[in-house]
Backbone of each chain as ProteinMPNN parsed JSONL, in Angstrom:
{"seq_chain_A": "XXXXXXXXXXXXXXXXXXXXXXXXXXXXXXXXXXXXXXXXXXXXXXXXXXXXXXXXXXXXXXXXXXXXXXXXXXXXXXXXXXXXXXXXXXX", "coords_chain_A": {"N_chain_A": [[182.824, -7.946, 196.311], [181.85, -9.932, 198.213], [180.427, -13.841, 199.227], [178.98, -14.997, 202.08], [177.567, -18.005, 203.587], [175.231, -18.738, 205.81], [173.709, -21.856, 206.928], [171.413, -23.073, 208.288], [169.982, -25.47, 210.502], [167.426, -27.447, 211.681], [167.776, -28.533, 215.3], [169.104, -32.083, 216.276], [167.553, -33.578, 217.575], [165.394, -31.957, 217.963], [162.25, -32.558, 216.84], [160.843, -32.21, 213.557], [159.028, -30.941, 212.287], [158.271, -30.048, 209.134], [159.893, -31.275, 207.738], [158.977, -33.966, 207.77], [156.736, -33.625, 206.781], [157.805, -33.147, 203.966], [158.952, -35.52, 203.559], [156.875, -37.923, 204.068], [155.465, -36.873, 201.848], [157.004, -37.144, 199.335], [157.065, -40.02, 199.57], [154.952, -40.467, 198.762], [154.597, -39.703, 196.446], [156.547, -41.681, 195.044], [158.892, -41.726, 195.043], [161.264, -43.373, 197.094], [162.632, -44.35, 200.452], [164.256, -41.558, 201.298], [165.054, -39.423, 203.815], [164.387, -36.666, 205.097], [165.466, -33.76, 206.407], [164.302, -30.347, 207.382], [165.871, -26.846, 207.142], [166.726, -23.694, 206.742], [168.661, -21.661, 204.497], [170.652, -18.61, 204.38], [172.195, -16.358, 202.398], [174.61, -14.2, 202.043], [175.551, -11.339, 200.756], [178.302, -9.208, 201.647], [179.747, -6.883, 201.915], [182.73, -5.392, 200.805], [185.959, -7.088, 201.885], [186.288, -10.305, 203.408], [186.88, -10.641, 206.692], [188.581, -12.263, 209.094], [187.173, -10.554, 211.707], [184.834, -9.807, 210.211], [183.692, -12.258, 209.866], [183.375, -12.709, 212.607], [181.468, -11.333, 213.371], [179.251, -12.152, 211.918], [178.412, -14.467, 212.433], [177.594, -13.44, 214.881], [175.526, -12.259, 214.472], [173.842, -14.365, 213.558], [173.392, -15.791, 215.459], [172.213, -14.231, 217.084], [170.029, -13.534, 215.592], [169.707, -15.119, 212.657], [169.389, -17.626, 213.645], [167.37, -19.61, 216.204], [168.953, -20.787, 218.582], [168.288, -22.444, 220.495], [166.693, -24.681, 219.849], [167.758, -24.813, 216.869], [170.896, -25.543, 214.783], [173.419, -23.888, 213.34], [175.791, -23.229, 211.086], [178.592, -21.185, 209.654], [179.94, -20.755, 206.36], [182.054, -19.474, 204.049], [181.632, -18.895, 200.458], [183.023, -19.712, 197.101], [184.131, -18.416, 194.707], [183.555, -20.186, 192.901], [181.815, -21.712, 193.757], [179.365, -20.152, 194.231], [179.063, -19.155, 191.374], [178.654, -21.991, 190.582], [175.964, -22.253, 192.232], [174.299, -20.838, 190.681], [172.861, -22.346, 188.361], [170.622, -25.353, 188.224], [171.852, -28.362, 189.501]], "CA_chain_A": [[181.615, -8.451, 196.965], [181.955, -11.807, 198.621], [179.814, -13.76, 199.439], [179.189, -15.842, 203.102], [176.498, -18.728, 203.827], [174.619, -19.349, 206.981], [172.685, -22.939, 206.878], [170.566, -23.51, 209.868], [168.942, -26.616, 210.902], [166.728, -28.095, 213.4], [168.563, -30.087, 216.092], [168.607, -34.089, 215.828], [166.833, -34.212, 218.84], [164.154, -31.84, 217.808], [160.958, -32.926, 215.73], [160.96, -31.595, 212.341], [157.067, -30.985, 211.207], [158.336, -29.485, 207.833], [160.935, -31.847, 207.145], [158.205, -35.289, 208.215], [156.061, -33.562, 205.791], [158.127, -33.383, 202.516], [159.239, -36.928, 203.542], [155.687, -38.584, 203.599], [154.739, -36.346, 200.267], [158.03, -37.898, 198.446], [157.171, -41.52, 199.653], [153.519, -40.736, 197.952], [155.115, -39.579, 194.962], [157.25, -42.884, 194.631], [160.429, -41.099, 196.229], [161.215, -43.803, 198.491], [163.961, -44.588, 201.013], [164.518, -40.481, 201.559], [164.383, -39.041, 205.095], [164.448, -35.348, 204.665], [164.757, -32.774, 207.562], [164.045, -29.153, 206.394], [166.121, -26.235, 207.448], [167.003, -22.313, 206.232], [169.993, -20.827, 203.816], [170.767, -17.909, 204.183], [173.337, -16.234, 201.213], [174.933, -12.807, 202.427], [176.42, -10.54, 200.451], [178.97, -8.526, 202.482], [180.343, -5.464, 201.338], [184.347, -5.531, 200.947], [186.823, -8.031, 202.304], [185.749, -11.179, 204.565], [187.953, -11.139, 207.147], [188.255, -12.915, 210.381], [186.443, -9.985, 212.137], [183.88, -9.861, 209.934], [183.033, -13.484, 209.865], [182.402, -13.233, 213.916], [180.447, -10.49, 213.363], [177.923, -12.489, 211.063], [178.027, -15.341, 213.979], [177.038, -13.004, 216.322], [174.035, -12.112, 213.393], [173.575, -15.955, 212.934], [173.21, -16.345, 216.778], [170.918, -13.396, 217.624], [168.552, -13.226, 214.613], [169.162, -15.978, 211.765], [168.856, -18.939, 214.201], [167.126, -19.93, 217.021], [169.941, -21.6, 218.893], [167.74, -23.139, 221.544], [166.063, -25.654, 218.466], [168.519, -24.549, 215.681], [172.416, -25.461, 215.178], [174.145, -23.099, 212.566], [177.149, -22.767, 210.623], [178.859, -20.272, 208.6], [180.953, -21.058, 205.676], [182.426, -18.555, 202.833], [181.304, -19.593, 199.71], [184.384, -19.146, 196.768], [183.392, -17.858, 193.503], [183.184, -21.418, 191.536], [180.098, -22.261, 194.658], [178.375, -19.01, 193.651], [178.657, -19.413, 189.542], [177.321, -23.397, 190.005], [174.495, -22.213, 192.832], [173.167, -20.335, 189.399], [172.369, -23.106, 187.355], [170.573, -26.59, 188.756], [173.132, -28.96, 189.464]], "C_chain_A": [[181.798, -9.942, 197.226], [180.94, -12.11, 199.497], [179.563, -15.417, 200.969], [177.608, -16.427, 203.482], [176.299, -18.916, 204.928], [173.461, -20.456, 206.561], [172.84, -22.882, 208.317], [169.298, -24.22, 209.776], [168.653, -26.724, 211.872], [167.953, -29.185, 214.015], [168.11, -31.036, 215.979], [167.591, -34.178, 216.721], [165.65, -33.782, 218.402], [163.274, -32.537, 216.321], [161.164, -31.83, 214.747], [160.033, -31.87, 211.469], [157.287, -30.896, 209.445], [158.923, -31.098, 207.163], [159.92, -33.477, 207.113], [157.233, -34.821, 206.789], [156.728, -33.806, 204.348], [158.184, -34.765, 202.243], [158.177, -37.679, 203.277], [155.341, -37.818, 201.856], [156.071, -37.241, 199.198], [157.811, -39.326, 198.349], [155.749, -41.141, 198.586], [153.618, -40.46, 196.334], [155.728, -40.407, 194.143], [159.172, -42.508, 195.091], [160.425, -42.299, 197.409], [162.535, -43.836, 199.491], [164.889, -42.844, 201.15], [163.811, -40.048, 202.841], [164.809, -37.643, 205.337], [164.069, -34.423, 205.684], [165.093, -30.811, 206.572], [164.547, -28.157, 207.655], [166.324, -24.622, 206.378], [168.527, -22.119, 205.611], [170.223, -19.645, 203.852], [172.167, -17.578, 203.493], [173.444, -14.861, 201.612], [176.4, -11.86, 201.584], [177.481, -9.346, 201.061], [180.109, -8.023, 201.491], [181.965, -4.923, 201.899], [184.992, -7.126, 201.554], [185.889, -9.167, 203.395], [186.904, -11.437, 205.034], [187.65, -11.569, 208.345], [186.843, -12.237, 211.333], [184.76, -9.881, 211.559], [182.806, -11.53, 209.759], [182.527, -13.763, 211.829], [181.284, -12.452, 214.123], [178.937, -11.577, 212.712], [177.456, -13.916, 211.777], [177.614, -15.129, 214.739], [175.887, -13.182, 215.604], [173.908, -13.709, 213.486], [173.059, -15.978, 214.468], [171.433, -15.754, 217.223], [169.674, -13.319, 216.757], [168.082, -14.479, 213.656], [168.559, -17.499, 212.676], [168.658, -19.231, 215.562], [167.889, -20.644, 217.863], [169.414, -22.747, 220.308], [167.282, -24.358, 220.353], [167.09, -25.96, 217.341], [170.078, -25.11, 216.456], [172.59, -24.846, 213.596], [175.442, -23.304, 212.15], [177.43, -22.34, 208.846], [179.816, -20.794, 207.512], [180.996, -19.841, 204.65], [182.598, -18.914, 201.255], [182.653, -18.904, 198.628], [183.142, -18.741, 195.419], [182.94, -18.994, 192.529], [181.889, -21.753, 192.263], [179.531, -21.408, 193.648], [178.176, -19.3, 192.376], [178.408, -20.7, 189.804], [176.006, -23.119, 191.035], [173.551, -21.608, 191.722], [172.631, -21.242, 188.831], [171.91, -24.549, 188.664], [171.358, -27.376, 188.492], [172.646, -30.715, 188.831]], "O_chain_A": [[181.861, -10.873, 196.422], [180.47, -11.324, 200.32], [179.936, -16.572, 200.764], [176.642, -15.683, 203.648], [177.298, -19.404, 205.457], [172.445, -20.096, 205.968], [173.748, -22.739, 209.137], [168.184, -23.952, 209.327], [169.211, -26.338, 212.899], [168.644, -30.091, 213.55], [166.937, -31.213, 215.65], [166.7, -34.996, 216.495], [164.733, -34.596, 218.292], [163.667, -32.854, 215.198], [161.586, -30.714, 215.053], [159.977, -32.558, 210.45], [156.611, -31.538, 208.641], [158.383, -31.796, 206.305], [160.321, -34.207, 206.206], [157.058, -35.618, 205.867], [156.202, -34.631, 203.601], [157.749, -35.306, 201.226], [158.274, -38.275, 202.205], [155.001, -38.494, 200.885], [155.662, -37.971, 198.296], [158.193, -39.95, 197.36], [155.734, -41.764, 197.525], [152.955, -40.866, 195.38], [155.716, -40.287, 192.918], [160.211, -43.127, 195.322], [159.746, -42.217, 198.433], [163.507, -43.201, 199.083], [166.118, -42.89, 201.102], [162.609, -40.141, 203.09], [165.879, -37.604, 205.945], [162.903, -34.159, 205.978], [165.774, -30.398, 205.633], [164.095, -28.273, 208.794], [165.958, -24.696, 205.205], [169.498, -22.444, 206.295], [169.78, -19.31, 202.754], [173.171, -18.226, 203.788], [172.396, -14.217, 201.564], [177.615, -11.795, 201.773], [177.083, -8.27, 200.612], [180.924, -8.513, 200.709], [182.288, -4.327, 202.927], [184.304, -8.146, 201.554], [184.928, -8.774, 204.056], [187.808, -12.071, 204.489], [186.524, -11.34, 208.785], [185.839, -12.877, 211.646], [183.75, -9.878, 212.263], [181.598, -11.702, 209.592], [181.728, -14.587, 212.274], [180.328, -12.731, 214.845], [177.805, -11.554, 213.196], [176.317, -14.371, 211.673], [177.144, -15.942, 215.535], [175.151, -14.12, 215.91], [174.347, -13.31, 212.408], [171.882, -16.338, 214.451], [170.327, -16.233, 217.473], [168.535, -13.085, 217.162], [166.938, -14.927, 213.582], [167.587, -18.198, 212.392], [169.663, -19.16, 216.269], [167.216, -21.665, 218.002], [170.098, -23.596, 220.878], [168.311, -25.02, 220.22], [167.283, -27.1, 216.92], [170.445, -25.177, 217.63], [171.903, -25.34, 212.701], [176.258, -23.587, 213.027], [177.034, -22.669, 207.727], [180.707, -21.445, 208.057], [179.94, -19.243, 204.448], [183.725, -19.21, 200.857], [183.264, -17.899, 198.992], [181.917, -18.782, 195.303], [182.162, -18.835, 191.589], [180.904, -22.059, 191.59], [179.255, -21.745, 192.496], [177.061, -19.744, 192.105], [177.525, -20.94, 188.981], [174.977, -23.721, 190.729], [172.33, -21.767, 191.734], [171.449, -20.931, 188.684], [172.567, -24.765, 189.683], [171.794, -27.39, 187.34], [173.514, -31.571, 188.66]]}, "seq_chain_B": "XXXXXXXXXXXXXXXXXXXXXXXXXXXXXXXXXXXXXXXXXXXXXXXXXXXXXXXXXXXXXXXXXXXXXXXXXXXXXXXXXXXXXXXXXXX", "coords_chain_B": {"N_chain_B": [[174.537, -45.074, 205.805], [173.97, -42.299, 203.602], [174.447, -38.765, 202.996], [172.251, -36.209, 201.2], [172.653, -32.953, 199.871], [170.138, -30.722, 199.337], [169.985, -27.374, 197.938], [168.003, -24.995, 198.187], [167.106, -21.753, 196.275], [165.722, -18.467, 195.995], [165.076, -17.062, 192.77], [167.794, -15.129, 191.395], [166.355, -12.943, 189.807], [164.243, -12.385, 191.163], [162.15, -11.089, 193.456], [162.18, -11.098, 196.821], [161.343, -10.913, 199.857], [161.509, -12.01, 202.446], [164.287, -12.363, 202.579], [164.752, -9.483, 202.378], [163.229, -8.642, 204.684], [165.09, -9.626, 206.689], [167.069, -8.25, 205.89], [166.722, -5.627, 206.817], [166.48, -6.52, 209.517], [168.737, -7.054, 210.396], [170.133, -4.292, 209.961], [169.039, -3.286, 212.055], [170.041, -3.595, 213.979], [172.402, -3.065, 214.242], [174.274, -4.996, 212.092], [175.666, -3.916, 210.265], [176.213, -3.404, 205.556], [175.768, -5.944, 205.173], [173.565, -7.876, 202.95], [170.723, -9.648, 202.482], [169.958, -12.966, 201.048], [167.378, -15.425, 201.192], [166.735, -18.965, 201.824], [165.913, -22.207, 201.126], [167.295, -25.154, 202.753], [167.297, -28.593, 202.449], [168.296, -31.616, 204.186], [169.053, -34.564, 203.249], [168.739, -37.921, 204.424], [169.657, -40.389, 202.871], [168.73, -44.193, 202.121], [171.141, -46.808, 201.889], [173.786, -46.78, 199.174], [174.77, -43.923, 197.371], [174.303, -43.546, 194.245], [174.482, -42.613, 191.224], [172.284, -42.791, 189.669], [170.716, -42.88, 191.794], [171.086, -40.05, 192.594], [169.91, -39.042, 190.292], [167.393, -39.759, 190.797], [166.794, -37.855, 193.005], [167.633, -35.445, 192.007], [165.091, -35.188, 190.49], [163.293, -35.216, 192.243], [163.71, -33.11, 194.023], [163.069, -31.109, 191.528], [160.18, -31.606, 191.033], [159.234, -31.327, 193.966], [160.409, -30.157, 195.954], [161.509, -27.87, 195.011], [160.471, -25.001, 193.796], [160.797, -24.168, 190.286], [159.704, -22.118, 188.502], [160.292, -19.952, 190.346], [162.354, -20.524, 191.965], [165.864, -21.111, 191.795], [167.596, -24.567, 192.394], [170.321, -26.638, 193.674], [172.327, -29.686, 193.922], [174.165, -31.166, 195.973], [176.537, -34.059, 197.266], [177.131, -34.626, 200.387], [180.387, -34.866, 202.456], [181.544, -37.101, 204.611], [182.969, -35.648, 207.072], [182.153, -32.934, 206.471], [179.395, -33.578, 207.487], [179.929, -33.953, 209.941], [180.92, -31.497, 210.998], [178.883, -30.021, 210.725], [177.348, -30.247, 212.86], [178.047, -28.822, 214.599], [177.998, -25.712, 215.844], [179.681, -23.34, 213.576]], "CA_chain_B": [[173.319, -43.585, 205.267], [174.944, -41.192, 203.051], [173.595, -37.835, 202.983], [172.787, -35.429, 200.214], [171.882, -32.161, 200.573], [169.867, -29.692, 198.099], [169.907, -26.041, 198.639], [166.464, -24.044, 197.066], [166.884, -20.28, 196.666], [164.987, -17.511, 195.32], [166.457, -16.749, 191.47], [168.521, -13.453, 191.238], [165.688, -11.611, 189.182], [162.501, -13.051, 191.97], [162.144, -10.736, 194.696], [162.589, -12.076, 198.188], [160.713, -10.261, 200.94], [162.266, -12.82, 203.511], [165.345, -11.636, 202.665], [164.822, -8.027, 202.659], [162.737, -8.453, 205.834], [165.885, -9.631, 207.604], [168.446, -7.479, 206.093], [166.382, -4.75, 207.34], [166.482, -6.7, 210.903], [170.575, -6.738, 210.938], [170.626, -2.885, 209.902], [168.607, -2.425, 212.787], [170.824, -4.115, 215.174], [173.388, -2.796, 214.247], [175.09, -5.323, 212.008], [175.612, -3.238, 208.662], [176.555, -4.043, 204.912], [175.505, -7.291, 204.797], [172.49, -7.815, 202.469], [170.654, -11.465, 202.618], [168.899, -13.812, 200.127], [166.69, -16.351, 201.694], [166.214, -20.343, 200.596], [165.732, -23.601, 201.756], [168.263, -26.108, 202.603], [166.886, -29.863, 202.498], [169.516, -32.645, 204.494], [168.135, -36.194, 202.611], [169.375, -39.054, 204.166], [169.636, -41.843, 201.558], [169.258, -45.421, 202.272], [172.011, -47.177, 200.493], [174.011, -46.076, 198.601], [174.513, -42.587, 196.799], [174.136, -43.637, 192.924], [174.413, -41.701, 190.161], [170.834, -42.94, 189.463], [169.607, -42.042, 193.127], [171.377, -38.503, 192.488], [169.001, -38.412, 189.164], [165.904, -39.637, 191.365], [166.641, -36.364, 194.04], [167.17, -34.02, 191.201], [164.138, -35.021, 190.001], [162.254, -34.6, 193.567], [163.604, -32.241, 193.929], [162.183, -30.501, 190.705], [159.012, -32.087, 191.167], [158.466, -31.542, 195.216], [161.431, -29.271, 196.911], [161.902, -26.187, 194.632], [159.312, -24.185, 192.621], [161.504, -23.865, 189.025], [159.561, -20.929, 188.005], [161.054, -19.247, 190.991], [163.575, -20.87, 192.573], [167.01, -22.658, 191.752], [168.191, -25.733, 193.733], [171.842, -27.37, 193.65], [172.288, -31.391, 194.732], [175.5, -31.788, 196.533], [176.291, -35.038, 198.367], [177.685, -34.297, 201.536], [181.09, -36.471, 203.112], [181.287, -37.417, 206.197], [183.72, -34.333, 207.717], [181.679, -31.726, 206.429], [178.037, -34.343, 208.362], [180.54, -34.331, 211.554], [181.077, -29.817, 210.839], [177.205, -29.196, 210.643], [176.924, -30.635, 214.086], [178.34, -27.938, 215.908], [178.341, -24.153, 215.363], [180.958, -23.697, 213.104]], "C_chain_B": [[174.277, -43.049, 204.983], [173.798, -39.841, 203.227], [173.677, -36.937, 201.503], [171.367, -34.067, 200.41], [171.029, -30.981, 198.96], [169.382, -28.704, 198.668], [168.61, -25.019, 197.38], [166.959, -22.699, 197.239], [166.308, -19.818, 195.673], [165.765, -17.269, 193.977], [166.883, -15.153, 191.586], [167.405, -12.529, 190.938], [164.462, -11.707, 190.212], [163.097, -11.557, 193.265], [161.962, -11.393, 195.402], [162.158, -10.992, 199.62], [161.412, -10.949, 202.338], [163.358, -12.288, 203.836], [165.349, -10.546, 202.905], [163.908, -7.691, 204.208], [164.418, -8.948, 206.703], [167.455, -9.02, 207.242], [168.286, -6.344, 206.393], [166.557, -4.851, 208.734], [167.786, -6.439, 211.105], [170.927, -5.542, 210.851], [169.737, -2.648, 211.249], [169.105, -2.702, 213.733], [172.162, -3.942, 215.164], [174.76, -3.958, 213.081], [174.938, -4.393, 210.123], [176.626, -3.667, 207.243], [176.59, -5.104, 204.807], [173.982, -6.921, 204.178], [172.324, -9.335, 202.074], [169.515, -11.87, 201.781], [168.108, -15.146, 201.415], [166.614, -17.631, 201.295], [166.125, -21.247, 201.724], [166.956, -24.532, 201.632], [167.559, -27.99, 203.472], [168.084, -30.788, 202.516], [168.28, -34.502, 204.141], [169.099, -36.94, 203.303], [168.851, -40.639, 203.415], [170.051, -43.343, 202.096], [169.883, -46.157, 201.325], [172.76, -46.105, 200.423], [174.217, -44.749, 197.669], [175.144, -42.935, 195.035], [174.24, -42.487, 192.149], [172.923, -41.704, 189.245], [170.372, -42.681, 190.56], [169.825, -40.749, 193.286], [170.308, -37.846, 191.622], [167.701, -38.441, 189.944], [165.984, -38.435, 191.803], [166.364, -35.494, 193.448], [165.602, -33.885, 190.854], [162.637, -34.888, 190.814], [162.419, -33.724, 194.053], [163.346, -30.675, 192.979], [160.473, -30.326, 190.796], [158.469, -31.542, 192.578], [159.711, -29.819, 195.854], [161.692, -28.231, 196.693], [160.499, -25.824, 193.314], [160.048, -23.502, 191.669], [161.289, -23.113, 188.721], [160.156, -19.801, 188.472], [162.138, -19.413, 191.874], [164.426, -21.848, 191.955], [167.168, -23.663, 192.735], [169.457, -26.229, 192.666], [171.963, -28.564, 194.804], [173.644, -30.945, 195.08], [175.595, -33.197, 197.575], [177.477, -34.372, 199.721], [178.698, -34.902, 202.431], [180.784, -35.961, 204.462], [182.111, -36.517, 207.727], [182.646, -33.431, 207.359], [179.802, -32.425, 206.962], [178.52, -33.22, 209.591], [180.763, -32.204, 211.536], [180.026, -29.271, 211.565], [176.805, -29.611, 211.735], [177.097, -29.712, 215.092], [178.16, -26.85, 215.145], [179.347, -23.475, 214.879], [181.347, -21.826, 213.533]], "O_chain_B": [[175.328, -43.056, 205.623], [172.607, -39.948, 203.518], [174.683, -36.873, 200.797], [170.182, -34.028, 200.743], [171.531, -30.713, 197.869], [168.591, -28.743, 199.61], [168.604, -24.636, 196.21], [167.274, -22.403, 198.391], [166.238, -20.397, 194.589], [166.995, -17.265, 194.009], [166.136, -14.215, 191.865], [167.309, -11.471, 191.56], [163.575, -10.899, 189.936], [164.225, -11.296, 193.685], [161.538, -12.496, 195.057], [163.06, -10.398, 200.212], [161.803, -10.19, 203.224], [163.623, -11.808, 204.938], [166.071, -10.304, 203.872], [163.969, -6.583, 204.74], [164.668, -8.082, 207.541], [168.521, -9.146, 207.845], [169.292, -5.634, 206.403], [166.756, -3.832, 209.394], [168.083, -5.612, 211.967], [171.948, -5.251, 211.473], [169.793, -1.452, 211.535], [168.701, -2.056, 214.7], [172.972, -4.514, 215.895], [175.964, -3.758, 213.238], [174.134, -4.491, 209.196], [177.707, -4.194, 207.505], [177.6, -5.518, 204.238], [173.284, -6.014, 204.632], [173.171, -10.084, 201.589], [168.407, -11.333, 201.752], [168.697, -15.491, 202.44], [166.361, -17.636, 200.091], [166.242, -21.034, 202.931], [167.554, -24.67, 200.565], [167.464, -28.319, 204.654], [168.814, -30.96, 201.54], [167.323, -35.105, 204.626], [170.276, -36.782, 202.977], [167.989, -41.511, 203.529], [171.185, -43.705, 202.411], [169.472, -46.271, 200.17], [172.735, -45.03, 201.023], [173.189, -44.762, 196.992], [176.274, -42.595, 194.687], [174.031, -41.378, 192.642], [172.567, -40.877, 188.405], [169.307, -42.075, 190.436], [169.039, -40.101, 193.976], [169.823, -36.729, 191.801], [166.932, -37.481, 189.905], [165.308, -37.633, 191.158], [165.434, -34.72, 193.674], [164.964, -32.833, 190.899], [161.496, -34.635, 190.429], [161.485, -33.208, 194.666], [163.392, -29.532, 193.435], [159.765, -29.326, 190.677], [157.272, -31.253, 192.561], [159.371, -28.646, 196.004], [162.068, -27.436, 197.554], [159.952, -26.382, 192.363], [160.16, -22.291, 191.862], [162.294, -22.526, 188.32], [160.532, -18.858, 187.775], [162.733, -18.496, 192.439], [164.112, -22.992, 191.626], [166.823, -23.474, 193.901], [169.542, -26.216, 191.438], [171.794, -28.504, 196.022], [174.206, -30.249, 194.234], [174.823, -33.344, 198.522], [178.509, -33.717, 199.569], [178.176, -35.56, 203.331], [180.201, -35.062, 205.067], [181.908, -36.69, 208.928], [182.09, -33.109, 208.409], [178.916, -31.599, 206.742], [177.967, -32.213, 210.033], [180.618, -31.835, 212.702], [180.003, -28.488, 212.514], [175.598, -29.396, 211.837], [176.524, -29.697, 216.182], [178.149, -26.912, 213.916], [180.048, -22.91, 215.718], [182.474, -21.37, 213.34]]}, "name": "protein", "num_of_chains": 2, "seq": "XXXXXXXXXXXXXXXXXXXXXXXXXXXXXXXXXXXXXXXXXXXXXXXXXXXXXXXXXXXXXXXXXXXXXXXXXXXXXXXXXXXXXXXXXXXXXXXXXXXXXXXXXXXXXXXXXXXXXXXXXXXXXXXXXXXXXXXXXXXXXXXXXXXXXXXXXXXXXXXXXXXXXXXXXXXXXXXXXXXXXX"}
């Protein structure tokens, strides 16, 4: 079972309501000097081998469903097994 | 500006409706055996420097503001400046 990441963010260009919000709530908290845009993770478990083929396959999936590509920019990476055992614990 | 990024996800034992709402969408489009967790991925850029005391502030806004501990992990990573210049395009 291995396992392959899609992060997808808003483009630079676009406005980022979510991401303006955490930022003002952090400055009110005493968080200062953080400018924080807010995007999606997705963590995919894929069933057998990751191989070339299957990584365009989950680009096509990344294109058509996980991210809006008109707003959004995407990319896939293949996480190894030392990512996965420290994404368990807070770092 | 350095950047640093912290990734929120659902914990292993939390159900995730997000997720299972869109690994129901890729079986229906045909992309099969993939099964997907859901989270948040927050890009901070940091004025200054990236401290080992402004790493402790993030963790700790991001405890406080970015992830809900009862149900979600988060992991700080700082981010260089090849893998900024990556996340720009569609990898």
């Amino acid at each position: 079972m291995a396992r392959v990441v899609v992060d997808v963010m808003p483009k630079p260009e676009i406005l980022d309501p979510q991401g303006k919000a955490v930022t003002g709530a952090l400055q009110r908290l005493g968080f200062a000097g953080l400018a924080v845009r807010q995007g999606k993770r997705f963590e995919i478990e894929v069933d057998g081998e990751v191989t070339d083929e299957r990584l365009d396959e989950i680009r096509r999936a990344a294109e058509t469903l996980l991210a809006n590509t008109v707003i959004e920019t995407f990319a896939v990476s293949v996480e190894t097994q030392e990512q996965a055992a420290a994404q368990g614990q807070p770092a």
